[in-house]
N, C-alpha and C positions, 0 to 999 in steps of 0.2 A: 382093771384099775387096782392099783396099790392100795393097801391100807394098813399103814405102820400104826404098833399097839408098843409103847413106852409105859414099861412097869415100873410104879414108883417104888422106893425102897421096902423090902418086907411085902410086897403082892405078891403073890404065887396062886398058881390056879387056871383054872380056866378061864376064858372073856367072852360071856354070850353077845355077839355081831348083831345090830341088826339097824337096817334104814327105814327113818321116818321122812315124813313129807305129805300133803296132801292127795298127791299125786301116784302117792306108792301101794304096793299091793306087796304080797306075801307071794301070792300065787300068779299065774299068766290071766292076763285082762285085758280085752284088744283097749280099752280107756285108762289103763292105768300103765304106770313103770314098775314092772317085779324084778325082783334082785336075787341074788345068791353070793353069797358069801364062803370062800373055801382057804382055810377049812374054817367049820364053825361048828363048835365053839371053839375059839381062839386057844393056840395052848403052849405059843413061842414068842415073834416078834412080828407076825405081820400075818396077815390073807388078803387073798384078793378075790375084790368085789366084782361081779357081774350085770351088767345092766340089760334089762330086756323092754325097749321102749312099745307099747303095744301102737296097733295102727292109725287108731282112733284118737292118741295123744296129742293136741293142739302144741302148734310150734309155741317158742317163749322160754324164757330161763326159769327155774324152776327152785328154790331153796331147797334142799333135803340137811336131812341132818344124820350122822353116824354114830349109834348110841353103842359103845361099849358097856357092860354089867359084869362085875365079878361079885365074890360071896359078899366082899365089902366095901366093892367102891362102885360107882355109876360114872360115865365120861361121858361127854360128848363130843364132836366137831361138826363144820357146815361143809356143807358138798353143795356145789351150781350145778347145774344141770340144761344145756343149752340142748334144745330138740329144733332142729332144723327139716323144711322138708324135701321127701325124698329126691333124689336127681332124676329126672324124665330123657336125659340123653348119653345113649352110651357113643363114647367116640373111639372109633376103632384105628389103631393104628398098626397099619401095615406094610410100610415100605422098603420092610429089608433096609433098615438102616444099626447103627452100632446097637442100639437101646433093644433092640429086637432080637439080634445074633447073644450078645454076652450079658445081657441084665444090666449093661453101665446104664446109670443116669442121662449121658449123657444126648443130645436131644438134637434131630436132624431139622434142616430147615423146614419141613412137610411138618416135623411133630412142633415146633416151636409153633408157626403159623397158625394151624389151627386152634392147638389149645388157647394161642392169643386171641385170635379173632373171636370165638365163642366165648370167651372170660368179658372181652369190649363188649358182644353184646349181650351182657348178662344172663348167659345161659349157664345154667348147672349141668354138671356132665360129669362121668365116673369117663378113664380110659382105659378100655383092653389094650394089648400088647400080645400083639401077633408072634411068635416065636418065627424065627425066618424058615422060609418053607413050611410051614404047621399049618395047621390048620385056626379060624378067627373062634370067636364067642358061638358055643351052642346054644340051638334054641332056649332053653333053660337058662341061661346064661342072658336074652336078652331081652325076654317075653315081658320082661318086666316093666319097658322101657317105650314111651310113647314115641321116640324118634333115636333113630341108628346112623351116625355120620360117618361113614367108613374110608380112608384113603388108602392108597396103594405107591404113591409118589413115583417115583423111579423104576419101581418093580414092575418086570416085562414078560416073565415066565412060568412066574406063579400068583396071577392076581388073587383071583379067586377059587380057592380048591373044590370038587365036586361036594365036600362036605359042607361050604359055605354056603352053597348054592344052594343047599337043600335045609340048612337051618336059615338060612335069610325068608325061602319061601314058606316054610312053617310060622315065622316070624308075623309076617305077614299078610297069613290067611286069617290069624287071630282079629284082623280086623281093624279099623281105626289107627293103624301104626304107619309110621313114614319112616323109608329109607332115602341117603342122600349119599353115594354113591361116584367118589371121585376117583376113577381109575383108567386113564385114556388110554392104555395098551389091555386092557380086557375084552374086546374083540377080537383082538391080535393074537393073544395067549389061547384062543377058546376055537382061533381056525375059522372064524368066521370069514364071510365074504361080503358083496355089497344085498348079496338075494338072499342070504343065505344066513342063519345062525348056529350053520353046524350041529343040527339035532338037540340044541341047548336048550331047556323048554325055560327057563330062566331068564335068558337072554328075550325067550320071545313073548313068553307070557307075562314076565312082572317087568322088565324095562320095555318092553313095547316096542321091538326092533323086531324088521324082516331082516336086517342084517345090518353090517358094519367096515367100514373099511380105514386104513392107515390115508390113501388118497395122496401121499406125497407131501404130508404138511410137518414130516419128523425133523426137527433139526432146522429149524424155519421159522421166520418172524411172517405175521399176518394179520390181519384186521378180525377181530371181533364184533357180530351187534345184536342186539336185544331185538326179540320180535314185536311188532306190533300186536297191542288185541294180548299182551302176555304181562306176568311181575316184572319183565325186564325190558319192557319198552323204552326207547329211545337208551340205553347203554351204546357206550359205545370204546370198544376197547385194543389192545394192542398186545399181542402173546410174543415175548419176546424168545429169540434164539435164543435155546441153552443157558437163560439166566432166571433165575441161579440154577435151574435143575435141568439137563438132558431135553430138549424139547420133542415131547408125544403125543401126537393126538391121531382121534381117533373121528371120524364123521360118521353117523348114523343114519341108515336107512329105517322114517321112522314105520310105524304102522299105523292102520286107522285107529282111532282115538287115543293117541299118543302126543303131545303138544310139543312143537319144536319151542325151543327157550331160547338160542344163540346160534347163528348161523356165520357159517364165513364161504368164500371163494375157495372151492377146491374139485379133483377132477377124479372124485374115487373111483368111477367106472375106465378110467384113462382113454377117453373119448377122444381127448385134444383141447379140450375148452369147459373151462371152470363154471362153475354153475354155485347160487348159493345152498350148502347143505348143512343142515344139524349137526352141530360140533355137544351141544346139551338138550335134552330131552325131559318131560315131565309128564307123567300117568296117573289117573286118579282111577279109584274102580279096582284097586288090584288086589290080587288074593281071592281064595274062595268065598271072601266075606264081601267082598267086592266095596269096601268101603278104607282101603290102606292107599298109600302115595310113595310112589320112587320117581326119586328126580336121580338123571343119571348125567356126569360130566366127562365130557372128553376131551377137553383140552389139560394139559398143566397149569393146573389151578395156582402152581406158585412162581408164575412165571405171566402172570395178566398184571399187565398195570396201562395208565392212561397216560398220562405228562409227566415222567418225573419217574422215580423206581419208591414210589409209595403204597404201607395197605391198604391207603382209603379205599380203593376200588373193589378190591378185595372184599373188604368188608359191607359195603353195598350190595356186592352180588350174591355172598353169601347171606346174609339178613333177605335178598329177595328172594333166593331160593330155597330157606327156610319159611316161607311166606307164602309159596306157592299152593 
């Protein structure tokens, strides 16, 4: 933060900086706000101030005030001080869309949607930005965060990199943390089969899959429904062809203690005859702490709607599987 010093006619000198407030400290104090001031003492037309909110700081807006002192004059100004608390969701976004390749702003239907839909239901959320092909958020990077909502949208070849896989499962040994996990070509990307997870311990251990298959439902309209005995009981929904995004999904073979969420007609083992199988899937118990949650989607989440091309549905399913 700026902090312009306007010397009146005939001042010269230096200007000792310094912030007052109830709330303020000198020095670092998980209860208090400590500051730094550079440079200080003042000896041009401005420094800037630092703020270092400790963790113990109770949200609320706060008066401070900016005292300037020279040999002969004392100043003051007011400073607000708004402490908000932390965001508990990081949303990760990585769909190889423009905002991903070149740093534009500009914002793909996968990045509009979701940041919408979390904003409606009042979630706070910070977002990564996947570089295309890179690699997502390191552990470091998410540990901090009681829930990881991660999408992939359109992206078919590089959902998730070996390094994701292995900072998501560090993530989530920590304990008590939930991943939600919209990527319906990441069985596809990873080789997997209907028996089989391709030696993925990711795939088998924290989403809870003996395997997964594409099943014929790419490029396809088909009926969605909510399990009984589940958060998404009696749903009942309609994945439209290629609108707006490429239609991909992916059906899941789940494993024992794995909860199936959303089920459709389809024939992954190519038997000849449709059967209903897990299109989204939901684990509790995971990680070495056995106490974290991955809820995993495989249909194109931006591409479900019920009567009409509305989010409401959208945002029902996601609040249920936030909820799970």
């Amino acid at each position: 933060m700026a902090v312009g010093v306007s010397r009146n006619t005939g001042t010269v000198g230096s200007v000792n900086l310094t912030l007052l407030g109830s709330v303020v400290s000198s020095t670092p104090d998980p209860a208090k706000v400590s500051y730094s001031f550079s440079p200080n003492p003042e000896t041009g037309s401005g420094s800037t101030l630092t703020l270092n909110v400790g963790a113990n700081v109770p949200t609320g807006v706060y008066a401070l005030t900016v005292q300037g002192q020279s040999s002969s004059d004392t100043e003051a100004a007011p400073l607000s001080l708004t402490v908000t608390a932390p965001h508990t969701v990081l949303l990760v976004d990585d769909d190889y869309s423009t905002n991903n390749s070149s740093g534009s702003t500009d914002l793909s239907v996968s990045d509009s949607l979701f940041r919408n839909l979390l904003t409606a239901a009042g979630v706070g959320y910070d977002v990564f930005v996947v570089p295309t092909h890179g690699n997502g958020p390191t552990f470091d990077q998410m540990k901090g965060y009681a829930r990881v909502v991660w999408y992939t949208g359109n992206e078919f070849n590089r959902t998730l990199t070996g390094a994701d896989e292995l900072s998501l499962q560090a993530y989530l040994d920590q304990g008590n943390r939930e991943l939600l996990l919209f990527s319906p070509e990441y069985p596809y990307d990873i080789g997997a089969s209907w028996t089989s997870t391709n030696s993925k311990a990711f795939f088998a251990n924290y989403l809870g899959a003996v395997g997964g298959k594409e099943g014929g439902l790419n490029h396809k309209s088909f009926p969605v429904a909510g399990v009984t005995g589940t958060v998404t009981a009696g749903d009942a929904y309609t994945v439209q062809k290629d609108t707006p995004l490429f239609t991909y999904t992916s059906a899941i073979n789940p494993a024992s203690g794995t909860d199936t969420l959303l089920t459709t007609p389809a024939d992954p083992t190519y038997s000849g005859t449709d059967s209903l199988v897990a299109v989204a899937t939901g684990r509790k118990g995971v990680g070495t702490a056995s106490s974290s949650k991955v809820v995993y989607v495989g249909i194109t989440f931006e591409n479900l709607f019920e009567t009409g091309s509305t989010n409401a549905n959208k945002a029902q399913l996601l609040n249920q599987l936030l909820s799970y």
